[in-house]
RODO-2510 file (C-alpha; in nm, 4 decimals, decimal comma):
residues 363
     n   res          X          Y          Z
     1     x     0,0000     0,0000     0,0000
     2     x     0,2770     0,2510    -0,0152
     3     x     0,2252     0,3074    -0,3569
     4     x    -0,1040     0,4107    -0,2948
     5     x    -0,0645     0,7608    -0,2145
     6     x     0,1486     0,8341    -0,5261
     7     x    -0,0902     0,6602    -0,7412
     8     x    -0,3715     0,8452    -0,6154
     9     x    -0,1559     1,1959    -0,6802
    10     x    -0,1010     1,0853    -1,0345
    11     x    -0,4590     1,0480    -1,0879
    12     x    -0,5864     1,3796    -0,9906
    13     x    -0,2677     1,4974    -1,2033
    14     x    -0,4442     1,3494    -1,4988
    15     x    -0,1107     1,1250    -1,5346
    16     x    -0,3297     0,8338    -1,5882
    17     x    -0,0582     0,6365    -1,7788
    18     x     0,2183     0,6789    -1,5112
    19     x    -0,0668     0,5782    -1,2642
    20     x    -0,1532     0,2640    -1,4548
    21     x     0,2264     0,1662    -1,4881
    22     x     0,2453     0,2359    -1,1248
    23     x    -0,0206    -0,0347    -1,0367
    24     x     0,0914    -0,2742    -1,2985
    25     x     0,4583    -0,2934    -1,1628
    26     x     0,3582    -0,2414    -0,7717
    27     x     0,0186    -0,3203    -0,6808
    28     x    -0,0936    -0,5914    -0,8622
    29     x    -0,0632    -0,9772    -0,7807
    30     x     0,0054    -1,2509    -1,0135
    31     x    -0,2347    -1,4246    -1,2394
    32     x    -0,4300    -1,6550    -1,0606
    33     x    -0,4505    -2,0311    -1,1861
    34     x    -0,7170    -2,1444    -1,3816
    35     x    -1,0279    -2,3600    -1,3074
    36     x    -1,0030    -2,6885    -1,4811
    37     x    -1,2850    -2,9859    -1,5137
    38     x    -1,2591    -3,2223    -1,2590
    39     x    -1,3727    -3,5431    -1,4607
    40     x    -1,6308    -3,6885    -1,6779
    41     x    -1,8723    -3,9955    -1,5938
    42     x    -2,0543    -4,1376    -1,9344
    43     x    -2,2659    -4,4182    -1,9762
    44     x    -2,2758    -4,6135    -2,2279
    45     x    -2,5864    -4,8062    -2,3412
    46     x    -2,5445    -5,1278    -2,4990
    47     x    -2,9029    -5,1189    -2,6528
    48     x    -2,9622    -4,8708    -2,9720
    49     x    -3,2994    -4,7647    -3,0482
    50     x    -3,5273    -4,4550    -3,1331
    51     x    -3,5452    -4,1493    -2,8918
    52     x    -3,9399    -3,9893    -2,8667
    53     x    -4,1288    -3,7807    -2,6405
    54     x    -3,7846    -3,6574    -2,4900
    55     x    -3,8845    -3,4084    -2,1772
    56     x    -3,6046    -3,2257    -1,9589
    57     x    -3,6642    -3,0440    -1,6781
    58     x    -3,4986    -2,8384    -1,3777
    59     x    -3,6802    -2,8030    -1,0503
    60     x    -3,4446    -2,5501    -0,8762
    61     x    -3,7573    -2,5700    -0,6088
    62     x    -3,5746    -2,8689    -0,5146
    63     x    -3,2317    -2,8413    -0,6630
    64     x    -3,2944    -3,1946    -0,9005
    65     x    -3,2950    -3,2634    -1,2723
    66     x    -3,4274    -3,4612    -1,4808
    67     x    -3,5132    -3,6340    -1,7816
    68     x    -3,8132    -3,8796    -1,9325
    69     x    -3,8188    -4,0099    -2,2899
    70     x    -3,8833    -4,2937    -2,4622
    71     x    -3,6204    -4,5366    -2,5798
    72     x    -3,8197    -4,7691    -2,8899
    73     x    -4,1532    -4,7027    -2,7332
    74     x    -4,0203    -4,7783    -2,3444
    75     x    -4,0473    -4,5037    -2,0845
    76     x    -3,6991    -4,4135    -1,9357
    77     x    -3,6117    -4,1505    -1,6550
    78     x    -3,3309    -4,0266    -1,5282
    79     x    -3,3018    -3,7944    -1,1864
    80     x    -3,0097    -3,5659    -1,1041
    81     x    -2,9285    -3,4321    -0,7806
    82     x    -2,6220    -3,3232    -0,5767
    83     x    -2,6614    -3,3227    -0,1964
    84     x    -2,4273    -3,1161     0,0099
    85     x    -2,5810    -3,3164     0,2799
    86     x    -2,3776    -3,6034     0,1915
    87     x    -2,1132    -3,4687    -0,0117
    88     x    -2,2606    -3,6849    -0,3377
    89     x    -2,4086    -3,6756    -0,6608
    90     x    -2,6933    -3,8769    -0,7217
    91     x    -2,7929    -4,0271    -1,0615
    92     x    -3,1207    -4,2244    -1,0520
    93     x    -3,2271    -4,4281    -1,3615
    94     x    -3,5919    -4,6392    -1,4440
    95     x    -3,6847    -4,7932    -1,6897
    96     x    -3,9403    -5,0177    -1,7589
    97     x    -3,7592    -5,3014    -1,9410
    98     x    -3,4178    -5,4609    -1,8956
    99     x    -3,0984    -5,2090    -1,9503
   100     x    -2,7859    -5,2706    -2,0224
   101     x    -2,4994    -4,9983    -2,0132
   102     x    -2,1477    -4,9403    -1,8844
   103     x    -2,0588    -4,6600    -1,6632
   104     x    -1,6866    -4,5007    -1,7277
   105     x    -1,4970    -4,1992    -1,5799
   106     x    -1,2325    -3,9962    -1,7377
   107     x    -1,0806    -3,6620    -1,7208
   108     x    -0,8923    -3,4224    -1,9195
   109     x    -0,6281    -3,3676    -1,6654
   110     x    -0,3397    -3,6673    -1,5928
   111     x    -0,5509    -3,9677    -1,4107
   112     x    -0,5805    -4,3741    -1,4274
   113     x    -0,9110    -4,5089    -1,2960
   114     x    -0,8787    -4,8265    -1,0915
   115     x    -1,0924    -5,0765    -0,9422
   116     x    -1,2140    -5,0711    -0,5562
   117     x    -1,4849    -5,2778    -0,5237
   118     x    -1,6992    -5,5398    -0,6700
   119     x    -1,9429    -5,2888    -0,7545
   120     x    -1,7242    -4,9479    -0,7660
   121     x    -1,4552    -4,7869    -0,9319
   122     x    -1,1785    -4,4988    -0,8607
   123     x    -1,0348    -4,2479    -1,0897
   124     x    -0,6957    -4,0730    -0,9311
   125     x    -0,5491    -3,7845    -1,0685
   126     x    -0,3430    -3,4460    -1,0621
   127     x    -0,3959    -3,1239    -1,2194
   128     x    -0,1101    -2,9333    -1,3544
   129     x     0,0971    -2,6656    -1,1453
   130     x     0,0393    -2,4218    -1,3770
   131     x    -0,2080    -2,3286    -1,6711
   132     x    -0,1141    -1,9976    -1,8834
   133     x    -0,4127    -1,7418    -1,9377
   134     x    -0,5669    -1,7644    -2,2980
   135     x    -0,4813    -1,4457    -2,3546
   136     x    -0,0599    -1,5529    -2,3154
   137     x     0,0905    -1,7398    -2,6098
   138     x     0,3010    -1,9908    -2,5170
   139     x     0,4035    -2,3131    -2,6578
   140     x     0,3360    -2,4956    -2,3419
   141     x     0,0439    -2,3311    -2,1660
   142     x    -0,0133    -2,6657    -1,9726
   143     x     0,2413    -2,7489    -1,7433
   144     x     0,3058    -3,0627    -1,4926
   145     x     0,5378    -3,1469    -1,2902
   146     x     0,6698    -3,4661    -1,0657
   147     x     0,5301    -3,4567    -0,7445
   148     x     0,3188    -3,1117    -0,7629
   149     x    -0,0253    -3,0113    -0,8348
   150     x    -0,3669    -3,0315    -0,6842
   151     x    -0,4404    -3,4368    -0,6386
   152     x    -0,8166    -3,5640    -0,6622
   153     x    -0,9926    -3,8175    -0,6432
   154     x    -1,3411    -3,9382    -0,7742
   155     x    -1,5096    -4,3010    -0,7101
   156     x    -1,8160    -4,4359    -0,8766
   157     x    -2,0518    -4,6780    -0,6882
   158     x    -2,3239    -4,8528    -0,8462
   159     x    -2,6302    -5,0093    -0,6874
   160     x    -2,9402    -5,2124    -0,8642
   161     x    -3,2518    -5,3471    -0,7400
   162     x    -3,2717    -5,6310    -0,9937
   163     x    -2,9705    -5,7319    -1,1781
   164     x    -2,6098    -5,7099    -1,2133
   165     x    -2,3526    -5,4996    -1,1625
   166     x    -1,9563    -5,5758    -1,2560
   167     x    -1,6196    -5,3799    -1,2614
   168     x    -1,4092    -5,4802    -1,5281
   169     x    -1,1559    -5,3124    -1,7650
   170     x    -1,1883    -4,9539    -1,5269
   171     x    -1,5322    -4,9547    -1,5865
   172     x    -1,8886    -5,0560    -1,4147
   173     x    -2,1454    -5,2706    -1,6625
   174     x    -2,4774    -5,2798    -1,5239
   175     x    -2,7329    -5,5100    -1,6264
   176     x    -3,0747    -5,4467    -1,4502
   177     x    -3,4708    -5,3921    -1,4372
   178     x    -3,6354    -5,1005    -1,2328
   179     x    -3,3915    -4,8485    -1,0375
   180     x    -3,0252    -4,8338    -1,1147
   181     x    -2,8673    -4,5671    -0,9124
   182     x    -2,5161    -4,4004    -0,9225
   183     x    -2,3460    -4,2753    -0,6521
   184     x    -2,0380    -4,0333    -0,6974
   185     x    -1,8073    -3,8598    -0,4676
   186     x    -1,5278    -3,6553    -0,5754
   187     x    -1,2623    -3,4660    -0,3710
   188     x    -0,9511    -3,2459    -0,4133
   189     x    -0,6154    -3,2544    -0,1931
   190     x    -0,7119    -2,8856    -0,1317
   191     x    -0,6856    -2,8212     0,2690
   192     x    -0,6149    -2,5040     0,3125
   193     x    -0,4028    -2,1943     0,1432
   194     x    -0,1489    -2,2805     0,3982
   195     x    -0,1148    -2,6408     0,2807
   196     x     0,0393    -2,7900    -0,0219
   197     x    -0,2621    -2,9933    -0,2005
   198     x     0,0213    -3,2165    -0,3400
   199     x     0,0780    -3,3297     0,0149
   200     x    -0,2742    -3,5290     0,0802
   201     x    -0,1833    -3,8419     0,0258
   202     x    -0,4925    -4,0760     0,0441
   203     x    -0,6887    -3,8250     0,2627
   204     x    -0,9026    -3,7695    -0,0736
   205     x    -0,9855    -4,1506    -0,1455
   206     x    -1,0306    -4,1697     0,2342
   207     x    -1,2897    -3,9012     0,2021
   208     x    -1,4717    -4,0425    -0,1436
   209     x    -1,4652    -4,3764     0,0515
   210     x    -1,6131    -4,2433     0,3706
   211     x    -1,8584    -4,0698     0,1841
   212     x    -1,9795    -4,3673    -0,0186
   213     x    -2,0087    -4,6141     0,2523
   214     x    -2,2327    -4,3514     0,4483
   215     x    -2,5106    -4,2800     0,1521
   216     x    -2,4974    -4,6689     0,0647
   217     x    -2,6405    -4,7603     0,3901
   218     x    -2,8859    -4,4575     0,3635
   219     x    -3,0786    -4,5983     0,0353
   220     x    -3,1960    -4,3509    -0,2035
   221     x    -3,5502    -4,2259    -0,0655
   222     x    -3,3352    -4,1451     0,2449
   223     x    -3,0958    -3,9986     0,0583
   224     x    -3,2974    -3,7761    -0,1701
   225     x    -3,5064    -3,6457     0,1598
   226     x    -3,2065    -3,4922     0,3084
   227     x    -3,0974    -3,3536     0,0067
   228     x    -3,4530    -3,1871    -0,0099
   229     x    -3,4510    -3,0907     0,3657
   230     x    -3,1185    -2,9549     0,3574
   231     x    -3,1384    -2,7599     0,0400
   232     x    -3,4954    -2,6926     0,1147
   233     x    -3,4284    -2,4817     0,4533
   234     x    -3,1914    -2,2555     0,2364
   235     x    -3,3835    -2,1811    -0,1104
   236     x    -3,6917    -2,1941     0,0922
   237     x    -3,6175    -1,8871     0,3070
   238     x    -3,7164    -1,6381     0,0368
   239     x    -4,0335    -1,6330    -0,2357
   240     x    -4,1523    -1,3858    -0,4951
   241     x    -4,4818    -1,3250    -0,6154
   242     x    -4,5928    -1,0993    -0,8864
   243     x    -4,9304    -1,1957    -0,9114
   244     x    -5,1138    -1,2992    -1,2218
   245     x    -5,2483    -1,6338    -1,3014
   246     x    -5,0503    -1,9151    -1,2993
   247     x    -4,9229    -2,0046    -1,6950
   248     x    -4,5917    -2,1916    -1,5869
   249     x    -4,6314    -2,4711    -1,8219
   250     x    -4,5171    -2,2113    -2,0949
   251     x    -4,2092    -2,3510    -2,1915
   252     x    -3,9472    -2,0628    -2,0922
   253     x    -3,7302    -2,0492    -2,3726
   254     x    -4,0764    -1,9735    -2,5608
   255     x    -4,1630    -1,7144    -2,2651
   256     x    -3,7689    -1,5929    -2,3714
   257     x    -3,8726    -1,6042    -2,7782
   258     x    -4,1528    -1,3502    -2,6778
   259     x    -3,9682    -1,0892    -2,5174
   260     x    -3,7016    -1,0755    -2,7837
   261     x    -3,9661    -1,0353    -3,0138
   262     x    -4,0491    -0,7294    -2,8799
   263     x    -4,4627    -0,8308    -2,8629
   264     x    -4,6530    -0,5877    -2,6801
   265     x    -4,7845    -0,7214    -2,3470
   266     x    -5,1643    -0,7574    -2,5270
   267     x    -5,0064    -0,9336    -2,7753
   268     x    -4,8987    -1,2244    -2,6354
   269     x    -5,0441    -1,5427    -2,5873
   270     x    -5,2850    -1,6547    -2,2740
   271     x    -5,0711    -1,9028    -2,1958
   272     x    -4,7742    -1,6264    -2,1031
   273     x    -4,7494    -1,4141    -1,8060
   274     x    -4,4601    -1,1314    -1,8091
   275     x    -4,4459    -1,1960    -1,4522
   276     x    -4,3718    -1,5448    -1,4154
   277     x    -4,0437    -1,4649    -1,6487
   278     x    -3,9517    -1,2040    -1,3885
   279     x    -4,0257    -1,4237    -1,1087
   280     x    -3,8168    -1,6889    -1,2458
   281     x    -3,5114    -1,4714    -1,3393
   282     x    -3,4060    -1,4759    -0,9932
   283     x    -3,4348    -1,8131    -0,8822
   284     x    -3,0305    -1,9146    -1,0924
   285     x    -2,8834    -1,6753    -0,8545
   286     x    -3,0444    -1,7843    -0,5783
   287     x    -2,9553    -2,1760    -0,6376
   288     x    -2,6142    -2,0520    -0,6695
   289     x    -2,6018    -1,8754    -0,3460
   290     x    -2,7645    -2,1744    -0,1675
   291     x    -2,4896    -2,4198    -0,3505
   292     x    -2,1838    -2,1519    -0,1990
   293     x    -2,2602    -1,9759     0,1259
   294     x    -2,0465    -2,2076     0,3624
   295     x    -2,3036    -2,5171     0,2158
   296     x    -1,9857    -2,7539     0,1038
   297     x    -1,8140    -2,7505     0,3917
   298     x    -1,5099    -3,0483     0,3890
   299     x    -1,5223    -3,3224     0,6834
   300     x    -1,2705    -3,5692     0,7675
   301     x    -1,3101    -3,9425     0,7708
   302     x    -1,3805    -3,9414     1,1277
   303     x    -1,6604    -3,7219     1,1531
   304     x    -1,8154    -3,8558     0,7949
   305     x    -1,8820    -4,1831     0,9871
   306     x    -2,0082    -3,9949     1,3097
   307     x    -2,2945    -4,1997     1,3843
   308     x    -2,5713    -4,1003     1,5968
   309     x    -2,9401    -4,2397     1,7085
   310     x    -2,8996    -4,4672     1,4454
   311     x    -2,8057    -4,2449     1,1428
   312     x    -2,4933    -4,0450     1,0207
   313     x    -2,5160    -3,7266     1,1183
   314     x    -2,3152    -3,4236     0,9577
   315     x    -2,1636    -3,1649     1,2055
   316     x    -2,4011    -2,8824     1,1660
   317     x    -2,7113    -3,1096     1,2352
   318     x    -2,4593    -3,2465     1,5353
   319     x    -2,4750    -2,8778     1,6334
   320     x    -2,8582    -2,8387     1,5574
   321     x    -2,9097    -3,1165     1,7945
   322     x    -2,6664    -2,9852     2,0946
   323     x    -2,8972    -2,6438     2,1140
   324     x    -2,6991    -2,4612     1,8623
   325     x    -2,7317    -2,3449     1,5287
   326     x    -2,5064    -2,3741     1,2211
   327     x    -2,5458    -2,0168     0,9306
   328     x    -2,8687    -1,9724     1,0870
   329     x    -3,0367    -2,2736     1,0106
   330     x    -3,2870    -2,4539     1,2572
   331     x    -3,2661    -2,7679     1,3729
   332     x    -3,3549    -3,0050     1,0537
   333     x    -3,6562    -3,1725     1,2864
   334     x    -3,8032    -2,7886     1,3050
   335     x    -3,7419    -2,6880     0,9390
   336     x    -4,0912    -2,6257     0,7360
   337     x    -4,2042    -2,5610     0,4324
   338     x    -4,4721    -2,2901     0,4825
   339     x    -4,5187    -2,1670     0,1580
   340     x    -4,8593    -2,2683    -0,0419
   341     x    -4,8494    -2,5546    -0,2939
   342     x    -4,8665    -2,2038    -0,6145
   343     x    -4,6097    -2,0272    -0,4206
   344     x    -4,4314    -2,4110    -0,4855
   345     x    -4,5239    -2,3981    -0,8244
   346     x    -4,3809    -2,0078    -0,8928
   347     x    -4,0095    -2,1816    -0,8035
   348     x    -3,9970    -2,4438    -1,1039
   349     x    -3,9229    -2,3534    -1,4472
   350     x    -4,0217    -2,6716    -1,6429
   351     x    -3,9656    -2,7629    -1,9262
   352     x    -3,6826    -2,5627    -2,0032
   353     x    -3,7000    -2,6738    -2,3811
   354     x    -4,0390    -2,7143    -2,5728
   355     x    -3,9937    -3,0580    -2,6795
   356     x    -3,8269    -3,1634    -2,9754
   357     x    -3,5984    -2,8545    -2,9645
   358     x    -3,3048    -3,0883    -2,8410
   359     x    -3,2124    -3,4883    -2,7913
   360     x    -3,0252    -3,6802    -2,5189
   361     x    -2,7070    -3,6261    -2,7175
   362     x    -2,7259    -3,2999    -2,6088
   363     x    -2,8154    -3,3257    -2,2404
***
């Protein structure tokens, strides 16, 4: 801050070039590292066939996805979530028939996938100590080196009602009727500023291991419920209304088609309402918030498998239960939803696509 004061004197000089070269050479810090993709899970279906009545949808009212089609006449779903609750992504599939498909993981960064279980793989890796801006040319903007960069793991887990589930070749094949559902955890050998994330060692496939022995014992009603109370108690805490009747089913990139048009409000079709657009322009941010205000908070191994009256427990509902309260939040066995089943209604935008606008390849 020294240079401050000089700066500032070359500014109200009108010096503004001096000034600049002041900051650049003094006050400035260097670039900061880029964010990279962690990994990739595909799945593979063994079974080709013709893709109709393809629906996709995002409830942000309840922080899932999902997707229903039908693969050569047979109804299919497929349900998204991530819950912070228990540091997992959830992928949920039905069908109605027999599947067959193979689940893989892979990454653009340096990483070998291995197996860990009968029914669950691992994919280890390292990101690079240093990625150049795009805006630097350079003939090796990707750089690694031996025994530096941020480690991470990610492990797949994969559970079916009825059928069967393999690991071979660094992969998962699932063979099944009803519910197949995926479980992934993923975490970095980031543990502070302080703390060289090269240094973890296996705290990260500790963590991913913890993690999915936790959630498998939970089954996947329990485990979507806390997802929904947990999220819930956060996205829930504010509503907007702008009146008007209820037109939601309006697809909204046909509510966005409007507006760019330029029609007049008594132009436009019964089914729209201007103010369900408006509404629903805030809810993004608002998801995003939820997702980052102190909500992925890292645990270690020991207090993952905390267990207590019976079920894991994660340290702010530990805290909710000794009489305190973690960011605010009650107690999860006081948490309500008091909102009406329209004001419920005003959070989703669904569809997202009028149908037949996109395919699966693209989701």
């Amino acid at each position: 801050m020294r240079h401050l004061a000089h700066v500032r004197k070359l500014i109200f000089e009108k010096r503004h070039a001096e000034a600049e070269e002041m900051i650049e050479a003094y006050m400035e810090g260097p670039e900061i590292e880029s964010y990279l993709p962690l990994a990739d899970l595909e799945l593979v279906f063994e079974e080709a066939g013709d893709v109709s009545e393809y629906r996709r949808e995002l409830d942000l009212d309840e922080g899932l996805a999902r997707v229903l089609f039908r693969w050569n006449g047979v109804l299919c779903t497929r349900e998204v979530f991530v819950s912070a609750a228990d540091q997992v992504m959830v992928v949920r599939l039905q069908s109605e028939r027999k599947i067959a498909f193979s689940a893989l993981l892979h990454s653009p960064l340096q990483y070998a996938v291995r197996k860990r279980a009968a029914n669950r793989i691992a994919l280890s890796g390292r990101a690079p100590v240093h990625v150049e801006p795009n805006t630097v040319k350079s003939p090796e903007p990707v750089q690694y080196a031996e025994g530096r960069g941020m480690s991470f793991e990610v492990q797949l887990l994969a559970e079916a009602e009825q059928g069967r589930v393999e690991v071979s070749g660094g992969r998962i094949r699932v063979v099944a009727s009803g519910a197949v559902t995926l479980l992934l955890s993923a975490v970095t050998g980031f543990s502070g500023f302080a703390q060289d994330p090269a240094g973890a060692g296996d705290r990260p496939a500790d963590l991913c291991e913890a993690w999915l022995a936790k959630v498998a014992l939970l089954g996947y009603e329990r485990l979507k419920e806390r997802h929904l109370q947990d999220y819930g108690a956060l996205f829930h805490r504010v509503s907007i209304q702008l009146g008007g009747e209820d037109r939601s089913a309006r697809p909204v990139d046909a509510r966005i088609r409007a507006v760019r048009e330029g029609k007049p409000i008594r132009d436009w079709p019964r089914s729209f309402s201007i103010r369900k657009i408006f509404a629903l322009i805030q809810l993004p941010p608002r998801h995003a918030t939820c997702e980052s205000a102190g909500h992925l908070e890292r645990q270690d191994p020991a207090s993952v498998v905390q267990q207590l009256d019976g079920e894991y427990q994660r340290p702010n509902e530990l805290l909710a239960r000794g009489g305190g309260q973690s960011r605010g939040m009650p107690p999860a066995a006081v948490r309500s939803d008091r909102r009406s089943a329209g004001d419920r209604a005003e959070s989703r935008q669904r569809p997202l696509r009028s149908p037949g606008l996109d395919g699966p390849s693209q989701y």
